[in-house]
C-alpha positions in Angstrom: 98.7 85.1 120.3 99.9 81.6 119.7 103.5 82.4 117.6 106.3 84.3 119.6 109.2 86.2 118.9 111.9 84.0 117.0 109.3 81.7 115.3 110.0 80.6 111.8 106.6 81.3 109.7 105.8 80.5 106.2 103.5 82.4 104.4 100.3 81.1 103.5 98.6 83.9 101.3 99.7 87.1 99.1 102.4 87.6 96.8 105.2 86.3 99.2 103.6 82.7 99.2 105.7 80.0 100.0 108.5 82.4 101.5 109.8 81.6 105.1 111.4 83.9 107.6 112.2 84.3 110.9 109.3 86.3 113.5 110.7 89.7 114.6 108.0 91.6 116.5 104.6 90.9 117.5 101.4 93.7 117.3 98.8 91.2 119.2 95.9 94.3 119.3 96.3 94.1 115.7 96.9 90.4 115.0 99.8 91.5 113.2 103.6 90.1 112.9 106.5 91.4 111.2 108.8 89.0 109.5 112.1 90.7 107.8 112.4 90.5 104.3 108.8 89.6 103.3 106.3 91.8 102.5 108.6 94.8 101.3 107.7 97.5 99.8 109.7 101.2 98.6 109.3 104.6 100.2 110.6 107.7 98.4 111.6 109.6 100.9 112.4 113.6 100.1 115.9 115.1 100.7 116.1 117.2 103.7 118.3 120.0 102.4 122.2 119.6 102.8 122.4 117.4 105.5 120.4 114.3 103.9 119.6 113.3 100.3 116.9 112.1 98.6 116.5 108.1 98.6 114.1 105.2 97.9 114.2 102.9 101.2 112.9 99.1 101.3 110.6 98.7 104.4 108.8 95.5 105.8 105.5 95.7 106.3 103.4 93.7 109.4 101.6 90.9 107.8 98.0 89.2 109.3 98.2 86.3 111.6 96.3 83.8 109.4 98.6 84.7 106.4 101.3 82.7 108.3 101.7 79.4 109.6 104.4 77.8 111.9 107.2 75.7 111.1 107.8 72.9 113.7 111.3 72.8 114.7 110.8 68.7 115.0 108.9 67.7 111.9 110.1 70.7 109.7 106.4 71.4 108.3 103.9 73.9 108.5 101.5 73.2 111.3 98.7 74.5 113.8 99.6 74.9 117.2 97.6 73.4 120.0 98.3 73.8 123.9 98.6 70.8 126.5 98.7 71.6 130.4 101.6 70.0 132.0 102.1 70.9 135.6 100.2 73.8 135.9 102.0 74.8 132.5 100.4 75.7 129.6 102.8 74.2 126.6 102.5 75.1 123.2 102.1 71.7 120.3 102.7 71.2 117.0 99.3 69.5 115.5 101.1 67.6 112.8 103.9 65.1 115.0 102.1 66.5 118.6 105.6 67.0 120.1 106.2 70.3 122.3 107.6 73.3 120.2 
């Protein structure tokens, strides 16, 4: 999986195109990420007697991996990411100004 935890993403594909937001967890089985705030959708969930009532709750849902794309801290744009091997290190790139992200 080459985006981590903390990345900021833009969305490439689906009805929250163009949107940017911040990586919160990573499902790499699945090829999945969940970014707050983007892909939301409502749940009716049924009261549970006295103690809880009925109410509609906003969820985020996971999105694919090649829905997103990485925004280089450096060069600010969306980009690839490549890897370069420096001492025995394996350092991610961004593809568009090839400085280490």
């Amino acid at each position: 999986m080459k985006l981590h935890k903390g990345d900021k993403v833009l969305v490439t594909a689906g009805k929250d195109r163009g949107r940017e937001g911040v990586v919160e967890k990573i499902w790499a089985d699945k090829s999945r990420v969940l970014v707050p705030g983007v892909n939301q959708y409502k749940k009716h969930r049924k009261a549970q007697g006295e103690k809880q009532p009925g109410e509609i709750l906003t969820l985020s849902r996971p999105l694919p991996v090649g829905n997103i794309a990485l925004i280089c801290p450096k060069c600010k744009q969306p980009t690839r990411i490549g890897y370069r091997i420096i001492n025995d290190k394996k350092i991610r790139i961004c593809r568009k100004c090839d400085q280490n992200i």
